[in-house]
C-alpha positions in Angstrom: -2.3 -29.2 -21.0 -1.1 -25.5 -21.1 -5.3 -24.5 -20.7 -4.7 -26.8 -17.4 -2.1 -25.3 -15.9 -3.4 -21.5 -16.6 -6.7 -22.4 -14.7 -4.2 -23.9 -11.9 -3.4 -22.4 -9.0 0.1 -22.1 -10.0 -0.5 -21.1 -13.4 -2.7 -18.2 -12.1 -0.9 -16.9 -8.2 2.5 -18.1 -8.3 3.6 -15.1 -10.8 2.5 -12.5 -7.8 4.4 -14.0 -5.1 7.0 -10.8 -5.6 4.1 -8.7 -5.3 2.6 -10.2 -2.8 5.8 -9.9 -0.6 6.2 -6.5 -1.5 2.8 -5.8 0.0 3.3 -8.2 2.9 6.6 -6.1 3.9 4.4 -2.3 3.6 2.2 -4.1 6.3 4.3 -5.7 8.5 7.9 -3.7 8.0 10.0 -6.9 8.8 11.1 -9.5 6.4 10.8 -12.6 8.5 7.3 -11.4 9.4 6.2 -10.5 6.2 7.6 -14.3 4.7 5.2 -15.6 7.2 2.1 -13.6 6.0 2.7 -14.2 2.2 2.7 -18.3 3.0 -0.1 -18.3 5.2 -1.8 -16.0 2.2 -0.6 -18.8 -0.4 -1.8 -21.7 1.7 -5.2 -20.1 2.3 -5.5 -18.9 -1.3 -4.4 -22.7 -2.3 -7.7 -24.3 0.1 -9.7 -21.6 -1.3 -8.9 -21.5 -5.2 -12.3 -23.7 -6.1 -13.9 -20.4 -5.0 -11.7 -18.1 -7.0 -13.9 -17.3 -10.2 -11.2 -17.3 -13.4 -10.9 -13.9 -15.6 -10.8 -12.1 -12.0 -7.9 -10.0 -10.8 -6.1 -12.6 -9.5 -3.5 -10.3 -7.8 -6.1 -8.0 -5.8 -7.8 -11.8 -4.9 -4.2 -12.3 -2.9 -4.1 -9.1 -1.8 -7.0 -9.1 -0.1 -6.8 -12.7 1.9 -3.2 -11.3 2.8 -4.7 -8.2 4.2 -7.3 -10.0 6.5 -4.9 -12.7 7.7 -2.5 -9.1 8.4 -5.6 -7.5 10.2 -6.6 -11.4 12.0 -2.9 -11.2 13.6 -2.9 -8.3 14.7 -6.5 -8.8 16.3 -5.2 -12.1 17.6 -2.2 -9.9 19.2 -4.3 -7.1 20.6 -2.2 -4.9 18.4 -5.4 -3.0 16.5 -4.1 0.4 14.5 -4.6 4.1 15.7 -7.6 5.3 14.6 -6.9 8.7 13.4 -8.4 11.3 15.6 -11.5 13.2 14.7 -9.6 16.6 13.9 -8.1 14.7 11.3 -11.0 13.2 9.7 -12.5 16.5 9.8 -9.3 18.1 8.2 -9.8 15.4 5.1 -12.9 16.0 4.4 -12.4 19.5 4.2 -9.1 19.7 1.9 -9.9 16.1 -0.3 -11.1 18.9 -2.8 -7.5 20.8 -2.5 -5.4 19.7 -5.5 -2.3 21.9 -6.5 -2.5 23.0 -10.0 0.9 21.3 -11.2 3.2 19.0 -9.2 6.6 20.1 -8.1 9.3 18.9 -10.2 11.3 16.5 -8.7 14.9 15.3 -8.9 14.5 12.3 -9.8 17.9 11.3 -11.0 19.2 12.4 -7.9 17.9 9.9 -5.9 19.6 6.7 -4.1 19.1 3.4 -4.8 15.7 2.2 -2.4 14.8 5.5 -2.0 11.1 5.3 -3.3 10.9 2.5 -1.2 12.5 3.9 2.0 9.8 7.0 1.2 6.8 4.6 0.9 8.0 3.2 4.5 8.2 6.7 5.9 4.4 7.8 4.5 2.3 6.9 7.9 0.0 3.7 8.1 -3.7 5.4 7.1 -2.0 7.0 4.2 1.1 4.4 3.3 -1.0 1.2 1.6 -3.2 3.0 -0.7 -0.1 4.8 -2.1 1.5 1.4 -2.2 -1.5 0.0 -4.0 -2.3 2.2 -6.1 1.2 4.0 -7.5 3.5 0.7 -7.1 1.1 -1.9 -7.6 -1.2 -0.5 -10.2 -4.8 -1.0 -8.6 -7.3 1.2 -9.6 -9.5 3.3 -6.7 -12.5 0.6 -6.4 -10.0 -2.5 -6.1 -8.2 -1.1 -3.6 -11.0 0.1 -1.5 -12.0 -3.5 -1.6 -8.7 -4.7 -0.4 -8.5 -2.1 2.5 -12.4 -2.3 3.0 -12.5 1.3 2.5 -15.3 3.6 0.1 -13.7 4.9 -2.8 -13.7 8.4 -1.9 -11.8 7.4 0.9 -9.3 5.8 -1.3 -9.0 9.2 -2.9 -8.4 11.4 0.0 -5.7 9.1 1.4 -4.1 8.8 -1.8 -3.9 12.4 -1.9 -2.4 12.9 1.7 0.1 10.1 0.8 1.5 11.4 -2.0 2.1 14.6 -0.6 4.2 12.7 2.5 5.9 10.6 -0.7 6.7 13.8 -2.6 8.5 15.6 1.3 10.2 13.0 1.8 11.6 12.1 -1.6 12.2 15.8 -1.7 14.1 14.9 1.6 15.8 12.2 0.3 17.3 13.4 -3.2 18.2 16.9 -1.5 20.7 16.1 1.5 21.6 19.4 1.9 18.1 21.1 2.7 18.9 19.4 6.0 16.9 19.2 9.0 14.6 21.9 8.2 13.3 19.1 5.4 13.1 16.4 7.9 11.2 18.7 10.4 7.8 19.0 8.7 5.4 17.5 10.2 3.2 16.8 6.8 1.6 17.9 4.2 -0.4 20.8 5.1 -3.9 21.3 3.6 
């Protein structure tokens, strides 16, 4: 009976419902949107669970129908992302080697409660969901290009970028009293 219900639909998605949400809100950035996107994502993943091969991640299986019914609204809306522009792109490609040595400390203690996720919503949307993915939900670089349909090394790069607008504006966020001169910069620099 237990061996039933663990090779159930239930007994394999339910527990990432949370996570799901979580992921659904970083896409969407309203809650009554985000609500609808998770139950569309459980009522697809329920027609489609004879598919769903046991022993796989079960969590970036979600992940992924949630992101293509995300990307199928916002086709359906005419409401397609920026790309980023070509300076950019260049700019990436040229500092994706660019690590610093150490990270900055930071003041972790110091920091409000929702902060890190009030940071996460500030990172922008090229850069924001493979921090989410990786940092908060725990993917590793392959599963996450397959959830964002992105190579690897792309994965990389905009992990890199994000974490740098993570680190400014949690920098930001613990210290009030830099001020505006914090809240000015326009990103990380490479």
């Amino acid at each position: 009976m237990a061996e039933a219900r663990e090779h159930s639909f239930e007994g394999t998605c339910l527990e990432f419902l949370p996570d799901c949400y979580a992921f659904a809100l970083s896409l969407t950035r309203r809650s009554h949107d985000a609500e609808d996107l998770v139950q569309d994502t459980f009522v697809k993943a329920q027609r489609a669970f004879a598919s769903f091969q046991p022993g796989t991640n079960a969590k970036a299986w979600l992940f992924t129908i949630l992101r293509r019914l995300h990307i199928d609204r916002f086709r359906r809306e005419r409401l397609r992302p920026t790309p980023l522009p070509q300076d950019e792109l260049v700019e990436m490609a040229r500092g994706a080697g660019d690590v610093p040595a150490e990270p900055e400390p930071l003041p972790w203690d110091a920091l409000p409660p929702g902060a890190l996720e009030d940071a996460v919503n500030e990172i922008p949307d090229p850069f924001r969901l493979p921090v989410r993915l990786r940092d908060l939900d725990g993917f590793a670089y392959k599963e996450i290009g397959a959830i964002l349909n992105i190579p690897a090394g792309t994965v990389m790069s905009r992990l890199h970028r994000g974490r740098e607008y993570l680190r400014r504006a949690l920098v930001r966020l613990a210290e009030p009293d830099r001020g505006e001169a914090a809240g000015t910069e326009e990103g990380p620099r490479d």
